[in-house]
N, C-alpha and C positions, 0 to 999 in steps of 0.2 A: 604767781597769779592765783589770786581766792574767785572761786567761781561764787557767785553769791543767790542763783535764781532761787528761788523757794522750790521748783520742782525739778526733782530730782536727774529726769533724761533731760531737764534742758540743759545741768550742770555738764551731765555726761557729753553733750553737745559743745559744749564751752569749752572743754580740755580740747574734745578732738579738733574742732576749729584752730585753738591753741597748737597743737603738736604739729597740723598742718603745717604752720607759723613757722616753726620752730623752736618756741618755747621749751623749755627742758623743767621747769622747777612748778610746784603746783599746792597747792593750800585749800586741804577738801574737806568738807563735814566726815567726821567721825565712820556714817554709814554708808558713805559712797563707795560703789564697788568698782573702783580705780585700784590697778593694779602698776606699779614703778615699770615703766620698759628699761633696756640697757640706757643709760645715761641720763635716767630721768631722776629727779626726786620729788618724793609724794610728803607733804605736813600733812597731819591731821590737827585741825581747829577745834578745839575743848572750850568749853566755859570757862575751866581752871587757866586753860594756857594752851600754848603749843607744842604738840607730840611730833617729835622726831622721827620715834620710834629707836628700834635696836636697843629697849631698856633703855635710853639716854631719860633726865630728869625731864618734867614739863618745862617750858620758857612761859614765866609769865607777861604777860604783856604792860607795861608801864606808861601810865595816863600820866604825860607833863602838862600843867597848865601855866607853869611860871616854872622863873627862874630858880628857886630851890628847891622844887622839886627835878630839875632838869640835875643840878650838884648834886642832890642824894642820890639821886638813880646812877650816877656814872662812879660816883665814891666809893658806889657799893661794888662794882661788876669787878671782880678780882682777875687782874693777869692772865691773858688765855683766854678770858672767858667771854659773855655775849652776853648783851642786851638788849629788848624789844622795847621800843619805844613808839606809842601813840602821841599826836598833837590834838589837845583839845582847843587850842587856838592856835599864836604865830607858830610855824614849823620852818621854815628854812633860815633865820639867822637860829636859833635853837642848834638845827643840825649841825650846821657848820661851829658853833659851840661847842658841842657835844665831840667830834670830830678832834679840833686843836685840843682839846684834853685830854683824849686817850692816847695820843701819838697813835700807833699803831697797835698798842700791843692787848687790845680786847674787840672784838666785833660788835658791831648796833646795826641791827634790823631796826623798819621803820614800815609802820603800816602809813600808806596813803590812804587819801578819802578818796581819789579819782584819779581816772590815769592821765590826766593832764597834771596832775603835781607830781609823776612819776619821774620826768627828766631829772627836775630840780631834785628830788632825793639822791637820785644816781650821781648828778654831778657837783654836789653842793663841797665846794674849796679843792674841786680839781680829782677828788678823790670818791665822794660821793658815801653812803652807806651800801655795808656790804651784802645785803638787801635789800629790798622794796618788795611787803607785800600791796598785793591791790588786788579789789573785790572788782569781778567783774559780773553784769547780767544778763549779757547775752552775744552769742559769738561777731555781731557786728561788734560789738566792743574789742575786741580781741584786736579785729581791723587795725581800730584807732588806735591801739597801744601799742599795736608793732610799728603804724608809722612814726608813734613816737620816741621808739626806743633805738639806740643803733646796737645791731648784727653783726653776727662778724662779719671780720673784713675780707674781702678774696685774697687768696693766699698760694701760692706757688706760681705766681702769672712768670709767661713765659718770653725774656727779656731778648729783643737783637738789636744788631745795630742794621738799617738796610738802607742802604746805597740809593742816593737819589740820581732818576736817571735826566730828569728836565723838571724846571722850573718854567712855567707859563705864566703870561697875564691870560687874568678869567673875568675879567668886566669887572663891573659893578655890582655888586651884591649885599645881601642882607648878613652882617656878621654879630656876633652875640659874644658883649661881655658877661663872663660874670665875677660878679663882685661874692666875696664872699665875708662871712661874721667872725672868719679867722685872719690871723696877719700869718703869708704864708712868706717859707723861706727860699729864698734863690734859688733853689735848686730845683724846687717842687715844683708841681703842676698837674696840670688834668691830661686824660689819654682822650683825645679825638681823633674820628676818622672819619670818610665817606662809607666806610664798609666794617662790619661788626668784627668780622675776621682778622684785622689790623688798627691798631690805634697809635697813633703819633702821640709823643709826650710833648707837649705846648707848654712852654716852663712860663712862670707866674710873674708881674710886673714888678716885682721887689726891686728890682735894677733899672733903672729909668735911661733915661738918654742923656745928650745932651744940652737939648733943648724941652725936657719932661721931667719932672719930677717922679719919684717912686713911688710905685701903686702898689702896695706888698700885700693888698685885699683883693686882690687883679688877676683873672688872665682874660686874654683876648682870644679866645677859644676858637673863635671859624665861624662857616658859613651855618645858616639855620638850621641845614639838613642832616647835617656830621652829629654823628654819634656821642657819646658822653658814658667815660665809665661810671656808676655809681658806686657809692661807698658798700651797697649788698650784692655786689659783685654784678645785676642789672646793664644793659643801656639805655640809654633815653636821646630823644632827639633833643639837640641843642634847643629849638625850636619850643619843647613843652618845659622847658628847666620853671622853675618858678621859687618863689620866697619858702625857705628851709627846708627844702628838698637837699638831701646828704649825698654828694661826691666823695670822689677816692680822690685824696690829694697824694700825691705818690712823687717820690724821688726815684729817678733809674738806678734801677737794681738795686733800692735803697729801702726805707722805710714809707708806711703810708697812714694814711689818717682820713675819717670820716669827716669833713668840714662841712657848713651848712650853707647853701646859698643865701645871702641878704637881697639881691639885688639881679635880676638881668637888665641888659639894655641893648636891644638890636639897633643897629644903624646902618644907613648906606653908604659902603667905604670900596671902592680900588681893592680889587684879592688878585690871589694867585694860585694856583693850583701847583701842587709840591708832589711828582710823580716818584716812587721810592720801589726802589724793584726787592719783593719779598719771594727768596727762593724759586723767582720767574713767574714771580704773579705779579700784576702793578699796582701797588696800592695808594692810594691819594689821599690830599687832604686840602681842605681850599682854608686861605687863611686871607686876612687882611697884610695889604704888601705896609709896611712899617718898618721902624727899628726899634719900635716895643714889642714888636710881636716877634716870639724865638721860637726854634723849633731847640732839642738838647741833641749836645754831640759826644762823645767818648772828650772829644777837647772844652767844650764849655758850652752854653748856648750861644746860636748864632739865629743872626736876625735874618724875618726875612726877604728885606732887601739887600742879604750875601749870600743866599743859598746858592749852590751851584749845583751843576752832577757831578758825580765821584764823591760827593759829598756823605756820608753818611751819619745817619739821624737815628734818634732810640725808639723804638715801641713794643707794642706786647702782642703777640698771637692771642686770636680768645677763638674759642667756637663760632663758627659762622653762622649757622643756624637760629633764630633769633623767633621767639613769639611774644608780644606784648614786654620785649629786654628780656624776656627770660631765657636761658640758653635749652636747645630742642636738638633732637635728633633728627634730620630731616635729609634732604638733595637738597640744595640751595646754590645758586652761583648769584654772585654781585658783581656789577661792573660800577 
């Protein structure tokens, strides 16, 4: 992140905004009196280039406008070594150019002109550049960059299997697909609940029926009110999900991935409420009664018009405590 205001505390303003974020890497004017905290790194922006510091050489910066100039610049950066590359017009077939030629074995940093071109450098052929600076002018900017970027992902979530005690019909209600702009795998799915402190894993429609075809961009998540992990470790109500908004798509006790919603679509379907007893707490989840909608087992997913009790199903413990999805310390009971 290049802070870029012309005055000076507003920059100072723009990192701290930043670091709130949790931004770690930063790209300052020369006389800014920014100081690296533990796990941060600070550039300094020269007219010559960019200063790393620690006596490392300046990185000059390299204006492509065309195709041979894109070949000279990558011909030249030797093994090991790194490239700064600006676009003075097209930039993303360029990148991904630039990318299938070096294999792996040299770095290219890439200044954006706004942080809306910021994904695309990141993820350009899967692999993305191994930077992206981008100028930013003011800490509402910052905002928009973080929503555009993905964060890490949460990480140590804490996996059971818990015992379902009764399966109910719960009417009729409002349930929410979402479709997502990933094709996910059988295994996976999103964690829903009625309660922040438990989330059911609701594995994904890759496996159709037999009277449906496979939805592998699919899960059929639950009622409006249930919970949703997000991919920044957050919850949100099924209810506010909206177009590319980032979920944790997660296999039990397996690997997980930020995927981006494309699509929701509420309807009015036939549910159930799926009671699971959590170390003598109850914890629910209302779902649409189908045989496309699974809840996952230690045996496989099972759908659920087969749930029974004695049944048991996989979820994660999270913090109960919950402000605007953020996790808080607080007294909190949910029923």
């Amino acid at each position: 992140m290049q802070p870029r205001a012309e005055d000076p505390a507003l920059r100072l303003a723009i990192v701290e905004r930043a670091r709130q974020r949790g931004f770690t890497q930063f790209a300052l004017a020369p006389d800014d009196a920014i100081d690296a905290r533990p796990g941060e790194t600070v550039l300094r922006v020269r007219p010559e280039g960019i200063d790393r510091g620690g006596g490392q050489p300046l990185l000059p910066v390299v204006r492509i406008a065309d195709a041979a100039e894109l070949d000279r610049a990558v011909a030249s950066v030797p093994a090991g070594g790194l490239v700064v590359l600006e676009w003075t017009s097209d930039r993303v077939i360029p990148l991904e150019n630039a990318i299938a030629a070096r294999g792996r074995s040299f770095q290219i940093w890439t200044l954006a002109r706004t942080h809306a071109e910021v994904p695309g450098s990141l993820g350009a052929l899967e692999h993305g550049a191994d930077r992206v600076l981008v100028g930013v002018r003011s800490p509402e900017e910052v905002d928009r960059l973080e929503a555009l970027v993905e964060g890490a992902l949460p990480t140590g979530l804490e996996w059971l299997e818990a015992p379902i005690l009764r399966v109910e019909a719960a009417g009729i209600g409002d349930r929410v697909l979402v479709d997502t702009t990933s094709l996910l795998r059988p295994a996976e799915g999103l964690l829903i609940g009625s309660a922040a402190a438990f989330l059911f894993h609701v594995a994904s429609e890759a496996i159709g029926s037999m009277f449906s075809r496979p939805r592998p961009f699919r899960v059929n998540a639950g009622a409006a009110h249930s919970y949703v992990l997000m991919a920044d470790g957050s919850t949100r109500y099924l209810a506010e999900l909206g177009p590319g908004d980032a979920v944790l798509a997660v296999e039990p006790r397996g690997s997980a991935r930020s995927v981006r919603v494309g699509r929701v679509k509420v309807e009015r379907r036939p549910m159930v409420v799926v009671v699971a007893d959590d170390a003598g707490t109850e914890r629910t989840v209302f779902l649409q009664e189908a045989e496309t909608v699974r809840l996952s087992t230690a045996a496989g997913r099972v759908a659920t018009t087969s749930l029974h009790a004695g049944l048991a199903v996989a979820g994660v413990r999270l913090p109960a405590a919950r402000h605007l999805g953020r996790a808080i310390s607080e007294t909190i009971e949910e029923r």
